[in-house]
N, C-alpha and C positions, 0 to 999 in steps of 0.2 A: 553656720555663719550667724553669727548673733548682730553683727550691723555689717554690711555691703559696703567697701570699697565705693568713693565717688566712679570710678569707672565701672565698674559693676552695675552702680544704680544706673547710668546711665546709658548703658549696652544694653540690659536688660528688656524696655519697653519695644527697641528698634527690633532686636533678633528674635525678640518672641511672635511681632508680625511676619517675620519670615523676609525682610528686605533685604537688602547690600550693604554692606558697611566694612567704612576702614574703623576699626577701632586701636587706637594708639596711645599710648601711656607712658610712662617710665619703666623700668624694669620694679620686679618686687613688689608693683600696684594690685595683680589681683587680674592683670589680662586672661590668665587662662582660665581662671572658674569663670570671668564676664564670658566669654560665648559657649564655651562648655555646660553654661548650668540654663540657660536659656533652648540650645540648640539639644540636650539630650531629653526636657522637655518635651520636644517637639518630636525627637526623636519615641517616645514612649508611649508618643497619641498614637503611632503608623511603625509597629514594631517592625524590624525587618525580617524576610522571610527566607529561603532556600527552597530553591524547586530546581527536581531533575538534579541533584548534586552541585546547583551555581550560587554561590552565596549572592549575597544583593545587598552589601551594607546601605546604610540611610548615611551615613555621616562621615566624610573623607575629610583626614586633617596633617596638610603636607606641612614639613619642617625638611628646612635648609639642611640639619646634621640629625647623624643619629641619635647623639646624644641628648639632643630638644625633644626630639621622637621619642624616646626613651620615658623623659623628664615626664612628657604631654602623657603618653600611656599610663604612667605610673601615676598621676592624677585622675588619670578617666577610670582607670579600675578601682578605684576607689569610690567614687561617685556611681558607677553602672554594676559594680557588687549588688548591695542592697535594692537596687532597681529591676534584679534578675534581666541585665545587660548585657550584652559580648561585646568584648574590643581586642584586638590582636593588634602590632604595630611589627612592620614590613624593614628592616633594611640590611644593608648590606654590610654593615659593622654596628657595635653594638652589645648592649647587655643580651638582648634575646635573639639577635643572630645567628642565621643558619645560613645553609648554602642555597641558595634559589631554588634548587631541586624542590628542596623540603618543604620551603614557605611555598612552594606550589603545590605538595602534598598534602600539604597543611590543611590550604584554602580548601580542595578536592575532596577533604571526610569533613567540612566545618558544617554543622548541620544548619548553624544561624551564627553568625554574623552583622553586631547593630551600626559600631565604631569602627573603621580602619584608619589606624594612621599609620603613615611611612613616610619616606623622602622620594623625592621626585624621581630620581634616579630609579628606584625598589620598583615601585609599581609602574612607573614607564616599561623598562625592561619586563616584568611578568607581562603588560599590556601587550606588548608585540610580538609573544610569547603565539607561535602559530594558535590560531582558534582559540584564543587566551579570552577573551568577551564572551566567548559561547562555553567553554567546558572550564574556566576555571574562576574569574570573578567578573560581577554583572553592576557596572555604576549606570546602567539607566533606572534606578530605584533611589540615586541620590537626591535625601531633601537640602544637604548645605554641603558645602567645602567649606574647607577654613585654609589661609595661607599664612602659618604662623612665622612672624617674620621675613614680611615680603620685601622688607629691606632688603632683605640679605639676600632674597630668591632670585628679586630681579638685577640683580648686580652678578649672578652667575649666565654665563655663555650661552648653558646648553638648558636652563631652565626651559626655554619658550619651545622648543622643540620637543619636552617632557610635557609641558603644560598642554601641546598642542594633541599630544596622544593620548592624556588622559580626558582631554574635549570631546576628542573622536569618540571615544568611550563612555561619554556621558550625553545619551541624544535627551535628553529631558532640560529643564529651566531650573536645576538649584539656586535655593542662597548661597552669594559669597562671600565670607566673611574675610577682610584681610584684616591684618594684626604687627602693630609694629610698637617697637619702644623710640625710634624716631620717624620723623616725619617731613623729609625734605619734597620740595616743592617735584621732585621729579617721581615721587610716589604715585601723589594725587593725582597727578596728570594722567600717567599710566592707566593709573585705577582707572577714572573717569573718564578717559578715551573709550574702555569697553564697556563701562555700567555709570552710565551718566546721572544714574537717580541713585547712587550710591551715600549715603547719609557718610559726614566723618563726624567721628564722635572722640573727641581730644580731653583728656585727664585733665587734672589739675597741674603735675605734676613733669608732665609730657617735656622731655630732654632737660631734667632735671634727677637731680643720682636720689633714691629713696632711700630715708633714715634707717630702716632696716636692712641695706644693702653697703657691704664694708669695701671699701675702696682702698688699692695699696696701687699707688705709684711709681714708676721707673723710672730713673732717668735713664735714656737711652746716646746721650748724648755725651758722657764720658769713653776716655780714649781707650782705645783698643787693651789694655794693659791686663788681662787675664785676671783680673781682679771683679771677682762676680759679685762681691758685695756694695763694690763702688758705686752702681747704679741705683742701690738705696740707699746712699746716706744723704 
């Protein structure tokens, strides 16, 4: 990074002390390296360890789809390569998808584990997985969550009942970082009902489409007529 994203710079000071934060941008600004390069910092003071065979990742980073999971993964092994890092990402469809069996065989020979990311769904399910906290993975070693794209998280059903087992599963005080490209008033509130000292940290850019990001419009509003190109002209 030869100059830092205005959101970047500005995520940077908050997550390096380890606080709460909404951090929110446009799409294409730079959200994922802003807590990623700050929090695998932190990550790299208090390596993560395995003991008795239970991983203990430091660093949980849930996404709505697999595909964002995917995306997130494929950036952090880039970044936690050269750092002599570990990161695996957990779901249930996907580039690295397997069948639950496995990702739970997986976890059971991972000898260290620093980064886990999945979708709420993936590691819900492993979590209530009988004795799944004791013999297969250990989040009371987590120093941050991140909830990437909480918009979207909290607009799903069965989120709160996923979020609520991997609470159980986390008796410690992480950072938590949430991450959005909008930012309607029914976020904040959320947010700040459970983490009232949670800093938001707002782009420049924030519900605005970024110059680097190519927009093609539909119209959805022509008639039924079997004609698939009519809704671009």
């Amino acid at each position: 990074i030869d100059r830092p994203s205005k959101i970047q710079s500005l995520a940077w000071p908050v997550l390096s002390r380890g606080e709460h934060a909404i951090v929110a941008d446009q799409t294409g600004s730079g959200k994922t390296l802003a807590y990623l390069v700050p929090l695998l910092q932190s990550v790299l003071e208090s390596k993560a360890t395995a003991s008795g065979g239970v991983v203990a990742p430091l660093l949980l980073i849930l996404a709505p789809t697999a595909e964002l999971a995917d995306q997130i993964h494929g950036v952090c092994q880039t970044l936690c390569k050269p750092l002599s890092l570990t990161s695996m990402v957990l779901t249930a469809t996907g580039n690295y998808a397997t069948n639950i069996r496995d990702q739970i065989r997986l976890l059971q020979t991972q000898r260290r584990l620093d980064v886990l990311v999945s979708t709420p769904g993936r590691i819900a399910t492993i979590l209530r997985t009988r004795h799944a906290t004791d013999k297969i993975v250990n989040l009371g070693s987590l120093q941050a969550v991140v909830l990437d794209e909480v918009d979207v998280l909290l607009l799903d059903e069965t989120f709160g009942p996923q979020l609520q087992t991997i609470g159980q599963a986390t008796p410690g005080d992480p950072q938590f970082v949430f991450v959005t490209a909008t930012l309607p008033d029914r976020v904040v509130n959320d947010v700040k009902a459970q983490f009232a000292n949670a800093h938001t940290i707002k782009g420049p850019g924030l519900h605005r489409v970024a110059p680097t990001v190519r927009e093609r419009l539909i119209d959805v509003s022509v008639p039924n007529n079997r004609d698939e190109e009519a809704g671009f002209r």
